[in-house]
PALO-397226 format. One record per residue (C-alpha): x, y, z; residue number from 0. Coordinates in nm, 3 decimals, padded with zeros to 5 digits, always signed. Last residue first. Example, Ala and Ser with C-alpha at 12.3 -4.5 7.8 and 13.67 -1.06 7.14 Angstrom:
2
<lummar <+01.367, -00.106, +00.714>, 1>
<lummar <+01.230, -00.450, +00.780>, 0>
end
This chain:
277
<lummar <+11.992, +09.443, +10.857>, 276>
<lummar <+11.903, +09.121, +10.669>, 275>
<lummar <+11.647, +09.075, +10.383>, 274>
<lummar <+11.686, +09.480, +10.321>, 273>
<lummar <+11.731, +09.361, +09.940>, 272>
<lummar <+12.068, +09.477, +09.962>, 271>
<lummar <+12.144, +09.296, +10.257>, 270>
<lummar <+12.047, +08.994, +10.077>, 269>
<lummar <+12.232, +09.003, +09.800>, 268>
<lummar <+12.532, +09.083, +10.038>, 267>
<lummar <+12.494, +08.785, +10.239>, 266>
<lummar <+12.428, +08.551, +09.876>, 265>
<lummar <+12.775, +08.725, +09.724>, 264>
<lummar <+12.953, +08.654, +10.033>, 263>
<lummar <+12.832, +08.295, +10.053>, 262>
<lummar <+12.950, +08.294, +09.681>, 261>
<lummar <+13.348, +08.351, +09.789>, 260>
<lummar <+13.535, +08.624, +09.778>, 259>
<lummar <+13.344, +08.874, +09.614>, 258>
<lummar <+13.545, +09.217, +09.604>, 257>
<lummar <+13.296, +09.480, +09.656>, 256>
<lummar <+13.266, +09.864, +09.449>, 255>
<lummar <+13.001, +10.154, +09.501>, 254>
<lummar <+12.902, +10.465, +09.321>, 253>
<lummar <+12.963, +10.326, +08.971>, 252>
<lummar <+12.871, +10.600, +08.739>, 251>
<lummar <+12.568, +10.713, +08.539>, 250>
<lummar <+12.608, +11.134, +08.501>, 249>
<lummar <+12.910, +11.295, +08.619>, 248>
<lummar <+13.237, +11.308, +08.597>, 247>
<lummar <+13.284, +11.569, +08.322>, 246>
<lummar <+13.231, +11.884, +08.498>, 245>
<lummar <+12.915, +12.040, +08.705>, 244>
<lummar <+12.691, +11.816, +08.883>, 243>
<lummar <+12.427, +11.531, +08.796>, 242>
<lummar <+12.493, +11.236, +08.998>, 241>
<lummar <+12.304, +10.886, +08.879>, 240>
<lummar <+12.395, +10.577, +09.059>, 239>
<lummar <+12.547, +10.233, +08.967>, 238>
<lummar <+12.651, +09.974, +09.221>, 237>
<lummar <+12.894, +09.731, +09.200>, 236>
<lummar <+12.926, +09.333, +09.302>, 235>
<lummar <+13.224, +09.120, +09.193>, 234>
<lummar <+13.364, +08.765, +09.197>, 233>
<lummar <+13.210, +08.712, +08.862>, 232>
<lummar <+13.120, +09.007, +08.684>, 231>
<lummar <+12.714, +08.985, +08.641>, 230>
<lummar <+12.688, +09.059, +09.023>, 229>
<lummar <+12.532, +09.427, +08.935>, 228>
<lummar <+12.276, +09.693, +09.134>, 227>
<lummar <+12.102, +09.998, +08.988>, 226>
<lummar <+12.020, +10.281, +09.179>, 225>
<lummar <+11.718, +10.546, +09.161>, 224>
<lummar <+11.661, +10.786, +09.386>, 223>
<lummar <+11.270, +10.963, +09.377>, 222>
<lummar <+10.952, +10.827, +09.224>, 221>
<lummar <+10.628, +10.997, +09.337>, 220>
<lummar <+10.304, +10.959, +09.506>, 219>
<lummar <+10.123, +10.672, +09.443>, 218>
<lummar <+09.826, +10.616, +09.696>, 217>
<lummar <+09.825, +10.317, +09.989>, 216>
<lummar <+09.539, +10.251, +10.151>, 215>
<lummar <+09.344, +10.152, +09.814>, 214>
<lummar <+09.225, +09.764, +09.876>, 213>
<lummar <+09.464, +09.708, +09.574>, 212>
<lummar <+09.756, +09.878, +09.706>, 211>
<lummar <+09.736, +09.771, +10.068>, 210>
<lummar <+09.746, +09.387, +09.883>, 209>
<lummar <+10.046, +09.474, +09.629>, 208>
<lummar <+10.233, +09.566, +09.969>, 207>
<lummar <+10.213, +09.327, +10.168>, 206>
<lummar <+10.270, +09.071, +09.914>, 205>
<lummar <+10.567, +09.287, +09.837>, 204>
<lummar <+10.664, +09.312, +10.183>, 203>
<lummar <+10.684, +08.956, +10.237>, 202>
<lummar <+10.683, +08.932, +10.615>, 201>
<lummar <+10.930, +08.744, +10.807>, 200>
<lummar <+10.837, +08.391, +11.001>, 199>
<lummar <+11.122, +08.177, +11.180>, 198>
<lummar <+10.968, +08.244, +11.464>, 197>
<lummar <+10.682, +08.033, +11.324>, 196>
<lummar <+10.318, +08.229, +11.343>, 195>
<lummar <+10.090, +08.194, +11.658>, 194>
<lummar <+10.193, +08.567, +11.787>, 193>
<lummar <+10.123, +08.730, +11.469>, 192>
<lummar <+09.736, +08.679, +11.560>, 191>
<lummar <+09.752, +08.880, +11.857>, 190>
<lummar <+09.603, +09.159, +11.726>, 189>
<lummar <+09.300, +09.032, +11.560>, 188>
<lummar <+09.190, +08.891, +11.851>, 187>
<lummar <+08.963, +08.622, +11.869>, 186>
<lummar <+09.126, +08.437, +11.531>, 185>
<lummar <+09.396, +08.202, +11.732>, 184>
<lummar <+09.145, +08.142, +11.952>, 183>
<lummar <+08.927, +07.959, +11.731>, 182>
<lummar <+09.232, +07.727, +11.663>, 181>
<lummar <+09.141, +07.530, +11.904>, 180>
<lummar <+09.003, +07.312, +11.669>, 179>
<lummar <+09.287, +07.208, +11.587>, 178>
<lummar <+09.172, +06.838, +11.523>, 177>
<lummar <+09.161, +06.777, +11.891>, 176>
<lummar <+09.427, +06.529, +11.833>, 175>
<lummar <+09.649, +06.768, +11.638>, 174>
<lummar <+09.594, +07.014, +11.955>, 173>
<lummar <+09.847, +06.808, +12.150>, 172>
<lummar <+10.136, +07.046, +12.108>, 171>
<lummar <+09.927, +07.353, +12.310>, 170>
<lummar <+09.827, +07.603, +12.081>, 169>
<lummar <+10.050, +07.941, +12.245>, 168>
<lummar <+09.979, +08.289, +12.371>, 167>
<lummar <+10.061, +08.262, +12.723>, 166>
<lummar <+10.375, +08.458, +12.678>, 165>
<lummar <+10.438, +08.783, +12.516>, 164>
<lummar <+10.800, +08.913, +12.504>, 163>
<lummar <+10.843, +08.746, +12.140>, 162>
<lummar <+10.626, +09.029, +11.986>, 161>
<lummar <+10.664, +08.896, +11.613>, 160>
<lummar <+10.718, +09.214, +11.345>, 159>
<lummar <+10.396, +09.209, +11.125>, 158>
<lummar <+10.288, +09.544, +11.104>, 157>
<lummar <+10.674, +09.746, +11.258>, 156>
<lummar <+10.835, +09.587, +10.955>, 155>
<lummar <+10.537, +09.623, +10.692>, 154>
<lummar <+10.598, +09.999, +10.845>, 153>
<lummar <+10.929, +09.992, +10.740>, 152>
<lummar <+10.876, +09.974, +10.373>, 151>
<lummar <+11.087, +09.677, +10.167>, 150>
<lummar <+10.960, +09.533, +09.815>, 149>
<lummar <+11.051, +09.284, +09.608>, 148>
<lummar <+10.979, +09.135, +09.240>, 147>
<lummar <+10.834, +09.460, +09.056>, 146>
<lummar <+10.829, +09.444, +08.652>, 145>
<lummar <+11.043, +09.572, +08.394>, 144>
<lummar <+10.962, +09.417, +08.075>, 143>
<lummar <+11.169, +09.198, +07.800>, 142>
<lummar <+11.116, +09.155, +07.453>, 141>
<lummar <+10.889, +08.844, +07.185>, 140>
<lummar <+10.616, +08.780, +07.486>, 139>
<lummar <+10.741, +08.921, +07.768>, 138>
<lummar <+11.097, +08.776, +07.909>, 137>
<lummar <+11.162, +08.968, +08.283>, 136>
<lummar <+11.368, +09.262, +08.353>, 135>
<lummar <+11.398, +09.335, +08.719>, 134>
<lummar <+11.294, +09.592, +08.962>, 133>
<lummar <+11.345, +09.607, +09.311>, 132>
<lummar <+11.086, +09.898, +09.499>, 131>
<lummar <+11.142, +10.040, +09.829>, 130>
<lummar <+10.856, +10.207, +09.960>, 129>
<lummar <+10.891, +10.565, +10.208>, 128>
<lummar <+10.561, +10.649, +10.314>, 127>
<lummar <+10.367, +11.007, +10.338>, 126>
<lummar <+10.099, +11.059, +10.557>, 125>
<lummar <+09.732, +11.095, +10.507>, 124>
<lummar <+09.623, +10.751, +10.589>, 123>
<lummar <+09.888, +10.618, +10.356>, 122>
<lummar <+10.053, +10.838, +10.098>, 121>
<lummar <+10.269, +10.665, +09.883>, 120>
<lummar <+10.654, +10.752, +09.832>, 119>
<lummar <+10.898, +10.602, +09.577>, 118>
<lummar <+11.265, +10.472, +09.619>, 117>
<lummar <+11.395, +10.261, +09.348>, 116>
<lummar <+11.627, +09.962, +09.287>, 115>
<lummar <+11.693, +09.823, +08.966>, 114>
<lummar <+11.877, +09.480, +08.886>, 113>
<lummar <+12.143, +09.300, +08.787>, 112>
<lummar <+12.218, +08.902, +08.808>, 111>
<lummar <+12.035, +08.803, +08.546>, 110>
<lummar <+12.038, +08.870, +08.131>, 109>
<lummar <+11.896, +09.097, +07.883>, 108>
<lummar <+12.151, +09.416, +07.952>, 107>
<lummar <+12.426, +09.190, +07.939>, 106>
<lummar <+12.767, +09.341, +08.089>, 105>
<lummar <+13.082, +09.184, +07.982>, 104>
<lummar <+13.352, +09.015, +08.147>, 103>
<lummar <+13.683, +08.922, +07.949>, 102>
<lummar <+13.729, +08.567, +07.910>, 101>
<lummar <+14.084, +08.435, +07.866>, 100>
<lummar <+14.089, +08.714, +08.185>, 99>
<lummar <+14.257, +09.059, +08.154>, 98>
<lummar <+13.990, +09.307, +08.132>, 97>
<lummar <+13.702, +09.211, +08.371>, 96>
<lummar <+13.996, +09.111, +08.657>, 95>
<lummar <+14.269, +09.360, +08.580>, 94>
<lummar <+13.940, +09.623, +08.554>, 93>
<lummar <+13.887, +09.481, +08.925>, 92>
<lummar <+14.206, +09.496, +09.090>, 91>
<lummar <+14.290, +09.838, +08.930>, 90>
<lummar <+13.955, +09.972, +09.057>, 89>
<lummar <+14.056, +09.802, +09.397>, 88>
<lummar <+14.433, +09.942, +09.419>, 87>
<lummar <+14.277, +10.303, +09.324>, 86>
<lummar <+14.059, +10.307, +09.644>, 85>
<lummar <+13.696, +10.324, +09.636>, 84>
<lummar <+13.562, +10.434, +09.955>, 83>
<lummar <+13.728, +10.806, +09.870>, 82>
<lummar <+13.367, +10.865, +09.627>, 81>
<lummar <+13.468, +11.207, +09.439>, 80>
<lummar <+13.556, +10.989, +09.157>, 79>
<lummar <+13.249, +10.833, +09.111>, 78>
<lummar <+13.372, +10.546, +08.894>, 77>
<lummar <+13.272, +10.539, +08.457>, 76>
<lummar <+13.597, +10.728, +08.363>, 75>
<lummar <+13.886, +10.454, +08.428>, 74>
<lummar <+13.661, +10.196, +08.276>, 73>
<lummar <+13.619, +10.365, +07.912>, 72>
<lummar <+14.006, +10.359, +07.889>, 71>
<lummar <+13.984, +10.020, +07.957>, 70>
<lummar <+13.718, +09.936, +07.712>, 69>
<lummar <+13.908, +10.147, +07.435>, 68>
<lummar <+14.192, +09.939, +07.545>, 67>
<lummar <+14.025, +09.586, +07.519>, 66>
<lummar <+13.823, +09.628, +07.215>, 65>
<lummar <+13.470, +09.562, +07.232>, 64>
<lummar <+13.426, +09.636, +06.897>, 63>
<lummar <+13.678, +09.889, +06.795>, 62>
<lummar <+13.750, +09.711, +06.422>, 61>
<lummar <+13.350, +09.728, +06.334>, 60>
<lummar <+13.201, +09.391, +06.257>, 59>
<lummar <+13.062, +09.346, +06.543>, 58>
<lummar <+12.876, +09.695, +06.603>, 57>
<lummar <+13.001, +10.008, +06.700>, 56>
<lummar <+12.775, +10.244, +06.840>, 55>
<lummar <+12.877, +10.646, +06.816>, 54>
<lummar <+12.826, +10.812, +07.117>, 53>
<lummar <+13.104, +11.049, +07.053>, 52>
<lummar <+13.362, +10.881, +07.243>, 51>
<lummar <+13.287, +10.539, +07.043>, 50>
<lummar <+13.063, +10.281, +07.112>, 49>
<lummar <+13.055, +09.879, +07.229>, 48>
<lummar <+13.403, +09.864, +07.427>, 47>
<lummar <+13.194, +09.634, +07.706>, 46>
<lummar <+13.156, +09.899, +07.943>, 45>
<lummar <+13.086, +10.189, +07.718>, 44>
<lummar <+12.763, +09.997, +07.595>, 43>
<lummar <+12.664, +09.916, +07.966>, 42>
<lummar <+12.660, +10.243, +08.037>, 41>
<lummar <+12.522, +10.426, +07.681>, 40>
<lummar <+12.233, +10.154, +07.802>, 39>
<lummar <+12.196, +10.288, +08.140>, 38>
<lummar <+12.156, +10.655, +08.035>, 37>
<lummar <+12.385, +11.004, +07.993>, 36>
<lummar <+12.747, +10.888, +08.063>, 35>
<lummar <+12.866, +11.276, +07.996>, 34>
<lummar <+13.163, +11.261, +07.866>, 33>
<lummar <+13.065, +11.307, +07.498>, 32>
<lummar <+12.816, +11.624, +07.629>, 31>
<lummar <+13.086, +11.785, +07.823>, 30>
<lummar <+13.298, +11.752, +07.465>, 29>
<lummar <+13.024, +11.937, +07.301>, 28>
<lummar <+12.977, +12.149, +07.609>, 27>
<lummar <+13.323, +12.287, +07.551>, 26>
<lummar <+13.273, +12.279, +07.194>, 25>
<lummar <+12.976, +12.478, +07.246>, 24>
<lummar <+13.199, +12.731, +07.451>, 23>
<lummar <+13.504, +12.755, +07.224>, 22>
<lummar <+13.231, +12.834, +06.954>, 21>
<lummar <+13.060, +13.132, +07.150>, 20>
<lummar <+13.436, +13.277, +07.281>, 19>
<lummar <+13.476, +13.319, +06.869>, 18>
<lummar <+13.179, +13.458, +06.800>, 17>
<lummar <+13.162, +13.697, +07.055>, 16>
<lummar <+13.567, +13.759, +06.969>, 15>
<lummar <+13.455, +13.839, +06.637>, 14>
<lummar <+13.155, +14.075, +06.640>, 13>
<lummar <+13.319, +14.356, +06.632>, 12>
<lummar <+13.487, +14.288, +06.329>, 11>
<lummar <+13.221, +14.131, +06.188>, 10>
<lummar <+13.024, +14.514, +06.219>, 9>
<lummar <+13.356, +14.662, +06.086>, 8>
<lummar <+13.330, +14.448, +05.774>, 7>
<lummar <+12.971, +14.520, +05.728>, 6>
<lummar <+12.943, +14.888, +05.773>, 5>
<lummar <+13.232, +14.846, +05.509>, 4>
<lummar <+13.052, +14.679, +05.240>, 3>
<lummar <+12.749, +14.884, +05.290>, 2>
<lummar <+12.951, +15.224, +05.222>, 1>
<lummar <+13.078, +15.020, +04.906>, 0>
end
């Protein structure tokens, strides 16, 4: 009976500990639900494809891509602390992936999106900033990431065409000396560059995947990673990670662009790709 007691008092004591320790794990709990933890819970929440748990749903579910879960989904997957995107222009373009014959929807497997990320290599002792683009490609019976651009200043400052220079030049009637003259091209090492087109611009990757394999450049680390998307016609956004206290965080779209035409899609593709400053 004596026991009994001790142990009723104890619980007693014990009680608002307990309680305060449930409100708080349901707290996180619902932090947790929030929470847009990878790219795939992304694109899922996107198209209407899980629940607010994390639950998938799958076609045959009722939910499945339905048009107010999706739009409800939409309102909480911007960077809200980002005042670049106004309210009109989120409103513009959830009217324009929501209310369509056709809604847009995100495909994991298909074009038009793609990875950026920044790593360092150490080259002659220093460290190097390279950009990497990723993209899925088909491999075998899935899909693999592989590398299909790169951008590092120094390639810039490498192979960058010294138009000052004058003098340096195969005169237009070396065809009928069989370019042999070329000779001089290949004296100097250093003044090379200054027989190529001006139309010429170094492939960085190519670049790149060559310093890599003669060993001047060492893998250092990964750091930012962004994500890119034109799969919503007349649209580009970008999708970054932010980790910070509250429920807005995690993968959210960090940057929005009305399209208006596809010359303004190809410009911006290629500013992106640092193909155009």
């Amino acid at each position: 009976m004596i026991l009994r007691k001790i142990l009723f008092f104890l619980l007693l004591s014990l009680s608002p500990y307990l309680h305060a320790q449930i409100v708080d794990e349901m707290k996180d709990e619902s932090k947790l639900y929030a929470e847009t933890k990878q790219i795939n819970q992304f694109f899922r929440r996107f198209n209407g494809e899980e629940d607010e748990k994390g639950e998938r749903y799958y076609p045959k579910d009722k939910q499945y891509r339905n048009i107010k879960l999706r739009k409800k989904y939409l309102e909480i997957l911007f960077d809200r602390s980002n005042a670049g995107i106004s309210n009109d222009l989120k409103i513009e373009f959830a009217r324009d992936v929501l209310e369509k014959n056709d809604p847009a929807l995100l495909n994991f497997h298909g074009p038009d999106w793609f990875a950026e990320v920044q790593t360092t290599f150490t080259v002659n002792g220093k460290d190097q900033l390279v950009t990497l683009f990723m993209e899925l490609e088909k491999h075998h019976l899935g899909t693999r990431w592989v590398m299909y651009k790169a951008h590092a200043d120094m390639f810039d400052a490498s192979y960058k065409r010294d138009t000052v220079v004058v003098g340096k030049f195969l005169h237009p009637m070396s065809h009928e000396l069989d370019f042999m003259n070329l000779r001089k091209v290949f004296i100097d090492k250093d003044s090379v560059v200054q027989f190529v087109s001006k139309k010429f611009e170094p492939d960085h990757l190519s670049v790149f995947l060559y310093e890599v394999e003669r060993g001047n450049m060492k893998f250092k680390s990964v750091g930012e990673v962004k994500f890119h998307f034109f799969q919503v016609p007349g649209w580009y956004f970008q999708l970054a990670e932010f980790n910070r206290p509250g429920y807005n965080t995690g993968w959210l779209i960090s940057n929005l662009v009305k399209l208006n035409s596809k010359s303004d899609e190809t410009l911006l593709r290629r500013y992106v790709l640092h193909e155009i400053n």
